[in-house]
Structure formats: C-alpha cells, structure tokens
BABA-939857 format. One record per residue (C-alpha): x, y, z; residue in three letters. Coordinates in steps of 0.02 Angstrom, whole numbers, plus 50000, padded with zeros to 5 digits. Layout:
# BABA-939857
XYZAla ...
END
This chain:
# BABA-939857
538054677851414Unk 537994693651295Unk 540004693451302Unk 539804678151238Unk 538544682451099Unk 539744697551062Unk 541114688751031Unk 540304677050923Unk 539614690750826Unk 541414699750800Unk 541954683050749Unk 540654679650612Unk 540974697150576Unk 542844696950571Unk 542564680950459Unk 541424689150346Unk 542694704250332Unk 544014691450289Unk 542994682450150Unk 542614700550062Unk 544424704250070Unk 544994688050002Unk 543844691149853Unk 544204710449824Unk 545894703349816Unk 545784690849708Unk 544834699149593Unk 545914715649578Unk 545524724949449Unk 543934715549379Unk 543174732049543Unk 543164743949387Unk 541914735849278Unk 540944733049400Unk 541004749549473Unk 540974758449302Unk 539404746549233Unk 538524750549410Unk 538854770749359Unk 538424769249170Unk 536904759149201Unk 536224772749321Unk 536874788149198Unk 535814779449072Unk 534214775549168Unk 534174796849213Unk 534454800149021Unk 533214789548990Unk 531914796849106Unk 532344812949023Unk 532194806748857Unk 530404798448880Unk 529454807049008Unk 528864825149013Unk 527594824349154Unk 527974836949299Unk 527804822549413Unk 529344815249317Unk 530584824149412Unk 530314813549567Unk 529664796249480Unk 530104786549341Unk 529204787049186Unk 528654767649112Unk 530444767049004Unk 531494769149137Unk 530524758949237Unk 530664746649143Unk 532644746549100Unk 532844746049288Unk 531934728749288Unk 533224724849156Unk 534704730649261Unk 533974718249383Unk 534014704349265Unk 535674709949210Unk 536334706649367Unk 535794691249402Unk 536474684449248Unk 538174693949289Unk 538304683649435Unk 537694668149346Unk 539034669449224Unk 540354673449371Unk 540084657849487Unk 540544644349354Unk 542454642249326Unk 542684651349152Unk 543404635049093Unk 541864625149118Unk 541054639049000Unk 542514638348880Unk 542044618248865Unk 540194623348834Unk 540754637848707Unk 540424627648540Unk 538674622648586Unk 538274640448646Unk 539104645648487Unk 537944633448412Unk 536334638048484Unk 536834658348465Unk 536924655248273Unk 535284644548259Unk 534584660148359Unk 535294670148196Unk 534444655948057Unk 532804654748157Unk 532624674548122Unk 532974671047936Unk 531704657947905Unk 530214666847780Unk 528844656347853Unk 529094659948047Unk 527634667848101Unk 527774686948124Unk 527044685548303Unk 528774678048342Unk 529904686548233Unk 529174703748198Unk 530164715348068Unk 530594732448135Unk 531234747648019Unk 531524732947887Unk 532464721648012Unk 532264703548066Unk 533384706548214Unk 532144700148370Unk 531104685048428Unk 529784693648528Unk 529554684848687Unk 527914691748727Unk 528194705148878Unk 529974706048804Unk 531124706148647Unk 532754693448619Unk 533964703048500Unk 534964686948466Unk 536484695648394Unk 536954704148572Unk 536924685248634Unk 538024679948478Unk 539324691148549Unk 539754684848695Unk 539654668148629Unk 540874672448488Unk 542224678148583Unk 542074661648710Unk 542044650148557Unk 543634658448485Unk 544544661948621Unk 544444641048650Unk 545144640048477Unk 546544648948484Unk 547074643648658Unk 548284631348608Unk 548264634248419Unk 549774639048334Unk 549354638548154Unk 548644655448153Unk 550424662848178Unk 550594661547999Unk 549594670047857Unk 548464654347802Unk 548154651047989Unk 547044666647985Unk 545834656547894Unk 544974647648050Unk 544604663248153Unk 544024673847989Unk 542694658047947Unk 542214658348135Unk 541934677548125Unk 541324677547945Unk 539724664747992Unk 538794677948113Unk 539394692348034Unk 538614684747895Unk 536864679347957Unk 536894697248056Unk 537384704747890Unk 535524697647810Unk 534334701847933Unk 535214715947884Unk 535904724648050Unk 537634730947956Unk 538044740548114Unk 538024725948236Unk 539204714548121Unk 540364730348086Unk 540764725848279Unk 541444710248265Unk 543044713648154Unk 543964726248286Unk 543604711248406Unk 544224699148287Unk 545824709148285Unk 546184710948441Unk 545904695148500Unk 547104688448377Unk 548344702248407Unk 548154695148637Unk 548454678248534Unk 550044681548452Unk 549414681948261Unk 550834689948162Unk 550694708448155Unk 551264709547975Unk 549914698147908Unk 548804706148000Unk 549284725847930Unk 548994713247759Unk 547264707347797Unk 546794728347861Unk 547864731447688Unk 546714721347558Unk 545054723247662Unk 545294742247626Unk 545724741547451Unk 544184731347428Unk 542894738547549Unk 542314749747384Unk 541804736247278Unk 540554731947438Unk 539714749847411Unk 538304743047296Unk 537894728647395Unk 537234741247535Unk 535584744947567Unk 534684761547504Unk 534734770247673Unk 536364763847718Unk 536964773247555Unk 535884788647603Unk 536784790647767Unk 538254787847716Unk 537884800847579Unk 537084812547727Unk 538834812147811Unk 539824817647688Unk 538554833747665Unk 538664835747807Unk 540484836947814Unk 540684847847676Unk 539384860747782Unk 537864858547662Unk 536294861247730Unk 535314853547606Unk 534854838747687Unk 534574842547874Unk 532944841747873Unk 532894823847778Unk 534254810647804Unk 535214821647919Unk 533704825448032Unk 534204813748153Unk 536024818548163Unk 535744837348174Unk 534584836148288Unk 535654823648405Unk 537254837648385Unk 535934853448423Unk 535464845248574Unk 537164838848640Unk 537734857048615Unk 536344863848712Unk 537064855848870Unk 538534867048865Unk 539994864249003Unk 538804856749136Unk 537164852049063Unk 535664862649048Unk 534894854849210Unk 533414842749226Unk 531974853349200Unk 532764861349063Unk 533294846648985Unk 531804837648974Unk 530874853648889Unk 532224854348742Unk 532294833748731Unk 530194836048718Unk 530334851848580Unk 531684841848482Unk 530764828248455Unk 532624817148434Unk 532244798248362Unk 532804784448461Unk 533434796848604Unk 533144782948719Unk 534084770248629Unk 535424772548495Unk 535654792348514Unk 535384791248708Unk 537234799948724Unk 536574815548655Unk 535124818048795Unk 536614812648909Unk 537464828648835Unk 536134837748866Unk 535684835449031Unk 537504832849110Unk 538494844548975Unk 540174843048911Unk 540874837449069Unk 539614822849091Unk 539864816748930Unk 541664816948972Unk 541464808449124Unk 540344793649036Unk 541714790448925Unk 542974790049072Unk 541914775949129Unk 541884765548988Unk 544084768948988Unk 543924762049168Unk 542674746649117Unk 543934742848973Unk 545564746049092Unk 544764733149214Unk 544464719849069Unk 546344722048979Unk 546864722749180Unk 546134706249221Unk 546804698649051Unk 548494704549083Unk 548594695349254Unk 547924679449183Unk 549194667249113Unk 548174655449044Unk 547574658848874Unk 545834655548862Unk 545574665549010Unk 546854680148940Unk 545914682348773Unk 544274681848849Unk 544124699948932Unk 545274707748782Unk 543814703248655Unk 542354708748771Unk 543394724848774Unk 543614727848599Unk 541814724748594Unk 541324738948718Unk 542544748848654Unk 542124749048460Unk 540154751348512Unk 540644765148623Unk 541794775548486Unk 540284771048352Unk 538894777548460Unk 539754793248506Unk 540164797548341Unk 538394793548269Unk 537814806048425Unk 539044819448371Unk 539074818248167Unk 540724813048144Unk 539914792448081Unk 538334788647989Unk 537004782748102Unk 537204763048080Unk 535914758248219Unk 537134754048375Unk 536764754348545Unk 537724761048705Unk 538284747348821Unk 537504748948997Unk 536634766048933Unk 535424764648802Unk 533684758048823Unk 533434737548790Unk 533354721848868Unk 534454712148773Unk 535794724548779Unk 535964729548961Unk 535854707348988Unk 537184705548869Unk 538334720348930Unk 538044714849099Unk 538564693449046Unk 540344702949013Unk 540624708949167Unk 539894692849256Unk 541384683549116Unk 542734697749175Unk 542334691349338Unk 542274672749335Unk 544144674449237Unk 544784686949406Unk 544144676149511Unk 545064658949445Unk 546444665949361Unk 548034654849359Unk 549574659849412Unk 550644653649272Unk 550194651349068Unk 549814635749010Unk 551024632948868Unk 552724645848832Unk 552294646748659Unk 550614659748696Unk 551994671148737Unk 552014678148566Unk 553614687748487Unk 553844690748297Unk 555154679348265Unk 554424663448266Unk 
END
C-alpha cells in the first residue's frame, strides 16, 4: 500500500516538475526581471530601514517604513501575477479604456473644487488621491497604460513610417505628458519621451525623421526655459554651480545634492556597514533618503560595489524585457516590454544622476527601490506585463511589413 502511495506521489511530483519546466521554458528570459525586481525590491527595503530608523533595536526589526513597503511588495506581487494570467492581447483590447480611465485619474487631480481630503497638495503638487491608509499617484498608473494603448496603435499602423505619421503617437504622448506637466510633476512627464522613442524606433518609425523630431525639440527646448517653475529654474541653476565647483549654494538649493554625493562617498568600495551607516544617514539629515535619493543611502551602506551591483540589476531587468520582445513576433506583444524598458531605464539613469550631482533633482523615483505604494505596484504591473507577453508569445509576426528597414 505505501508503494502505491509512493508512486503516486513521484508521479504528482514528476508532473509538477514537468509543469515548472514547461513554464521556465516558455518564459525564457522574462527569469531576469523577475529575479532582478525580487533583488532590487529587497536592496531597497534594507536602504530603507537604514534611511528611517535609528533605534538600536533596528538592526534586527524593521522600522514602520520598511514595514510598510514590504506590505507593498506584497501587493505588488499580486498584481504582477494579475497582470500575467490574462493573454496580453485581451489587455491590449482593454488598453483604450484603461488609457481612458488613467487620464480621467490625471483631470480628477486637476479639478479646483475637489476636496483636499481627496486630493491633498504636497511640496506644491496635485500628484495623489489619498485613499485613506494609502496614496494613488495616478501618473505611475498612466504609464503602464500608455505604453499598452500605443503599442495597440502602432501594431498594424503604417502611416507613422513617414514624417506626418508621427503625429498620432506624439498627440497620444503629448495628452498625459500634458496633464502630468500641470499638476506640475516635470520629472515624471520628462519620462515619457525616451519611451516614446523607443517604442517607435521597435515599430519601424523612420530613423531620419526621428534624428528630425530630437533635431527641432532641441533647438527649441530654450524657449520652454521661462515656462518652468521657480525651483525648477533654481535647480537647474544649482547644477550648473555646482559644476563650475562653486560653493556658494550648498547649503541652499544644493543642500540636498551635496549632501546625497557626501554620503554616497562615505560608503567607499564596500559600504560603511550597517551600524555605521545608519549613524551618518541620522547626522546627515538627507531629504527624501527614503524615496527619491534612496540610491545614495544604498551607496552608503553597500559602497561602490553595491551601487554597482544595483545597477547591474536593473541591466538584467531591462535585458529580460528587450529579451522577451525580441522573441515575440507579434507586434503588440514586441513593443510592449521595449517601452516598459525605456521606462525603467530613463528613471533609473535620472535617479542616479540626481543621487550623484551630475542632473538637477526633478523629483523621480527608483523602480523597485524607493519608498511608495504606487511605485513598487506599478514597477511590479511591468514585470507581471513582461510575463503575460513570455508566456503567449507567438511564434511568427503577424504581418511582414513590422519588419522595418529604411527603404520603404
């Protein structure tokens, strides 16, 4: 009798074993976001621990921030898998209304008479419906939803191949940049336009008409230099001191920088160690080291090499992403992961060089890292789309023409 029940247990097992291999196999290379999300989210809940808590207790419990971006984690995952079991068709059918509802998100946090207990202004910003034991930044939401909705355009479309054809997808990108623009949050629509590129460059857009659009967007990106907010001219202002090695304003609009660059530097080759680290986090008093300039506690703690290492993550999220696009020959499902990776991509070279002083501090989170609900539920919705397109991909493109070349 327990032969029997042993043999029926290496069969459910050796059926099991075969299911998990099926999928790992199918899948391929959508393993690396998933293994480099899992290893950035957990980087980021220590440096966040060491950022926000200075009890001596803290070394062996987390402190009430980290607690509570580990309950987001949670929730990340579940939506990562709730985005992964649909086809990613049956989404790309859906993208207009989610489109839809992602930019009523964006006008509902514009109206003047909404009461503040739903939309509450922070540092100036009308950037999040409070929810009561939690905050909706709409904009991380917008996105994902962006890069569904145009992805479905330009699966079959073959007008943008020529210069007037970029009209569409700059409208489509122009609306929530836009709205995101007003709230004002410049550094969350600054995202958008490397992700418009890039999808359109997976799509087969012309490369010369798009060197034209980079051409007259630079020539007139001066005239926009009056049109920016007062702080948004002060760092940018702050930067350039900076660069030139003056001094004068490190204790005023380059506090934040400085402070960010003395503390990343602290960590040396291989981080100053925990105890350490939390001591010089606490005496530096760094704003927002929990959230936007969360890579320079990072730094700290883990040194040179860590921060190394976190960026060889994110090259490993974005590899798996392009990966999975570059096995998928149908085009919704091919443009897809290449504009969630220009996404995490941009955010990740903006952060890093607001943590280091080489870019004005513009407000911008690091995916998977930095402290916030919507974020780490957004960053983790990618990986769940990554993994819905692995999982489905055909084996052949839909139409010959998406196999773009420069002479048609």
């Amino acid at each position: 009798m327990s032969y029997v029940h042993a043999s029926s247990s290496n069969a459910r097992f050796d059926s099991t074993m075969k299911i998990v291999l099926g999928v790992a196999a199918q899948v391929g290379p959508a393993w690396l976001t998933v293994a480099a999300s899992v290893g950035l989210s957990l980087i980021g809940l220590h440096a966040i621990d060491v950022g926000s808590t200075t009890a001596v207790h803290a070394v062996t419990e987390l402190g009430p921030l980290a607690s509570k971006q580990l309950v987001f984690m949670g929730a990340g995952l579940i939506a990562a898998a709730a985005m992964a079991l649909p086809h990613y068709r049956w989404l790309g059918y859906a993208s207009w209304v989610l489109f839809g509802l992602a930019l009523g998100m964006l006008v509902f946090l514009l109206i003047p008479f909404v009461p503040t207990f739903l939309v509450r202004p922070r540092n100036g910003a009308r950037s999040w419906i409070d929810l009561g034991p939690v905050d909706l930044q709409p904009s991380e939401l917008v996105k994902i939803a962006w890069v569904m909705a145009l992805a479905w355009y330009l699966r079959f479309k073959k007008n943008h191949r020529t210069f007037m054809g970029l009209l569409p997808p700059a409208i489509i990108t122009g609306i929530p940049v836009g709205l995101i623009v007003l709230q004002p949050d410049l550094g969350t629509a600054c995202l958008f336009i490397p992700a418009l590129f890039a999808v359109l460059v997976a799509a087969g857009a012309k490369l010369k008409h798009l060197a034209a659009v980079v051409l007259i967007a630079a020539l007139a990106a001066p005239a926009a230099y009056p049109f920016l907010m007062p702080h948004q001219k002060a760092r940018i202002a702050g930067l350039f001191l900076q660069m030139k090695g003056d001094e004068s304003a490190d204790q005023d609009i380059n506090m934040q920088s400085v402070t960010a660059q003395r503390l990343a530097g602290a960590g040396g080759v291989d981080g100053a160690g925990q105890g350490l680290s939390r001591t010089l986090v606490r005496y530096n008093a760094l704003p927002e080291r929990h959230n936007d300039m969360v890579f320079a506690v990072v730094m700290n703690r883990f040194g040179l090499l860590g921060g190394l290492g976190v960026l060889g993550l994110y090259v490993l999220w974005a590899v798996g992403a392009l990966w999975t696009a570059g096995v998928c020959r149908e085009p919704f499902g091919r443009l897809v992961p290449v504009g969630l990776a220009a996404f995490v991509a941009t955010q990740v070279i903006i952060n890093v060089g607001m943590n280091v002083g080489l870019l004005p501090i513009i407000g911008i989170t690091l995916p998977f890292v930095s402290h916030g609900g919507s974020s780490m539920l957004a960053s983790w919705m990618m990986v769940g789309l990554v993994w819905s397109v692995a999982l489905r991909r055909p084996k052949m493109t839909m139409r010959k023409s998406f196999e773009w070349d420069e002479s048609d």
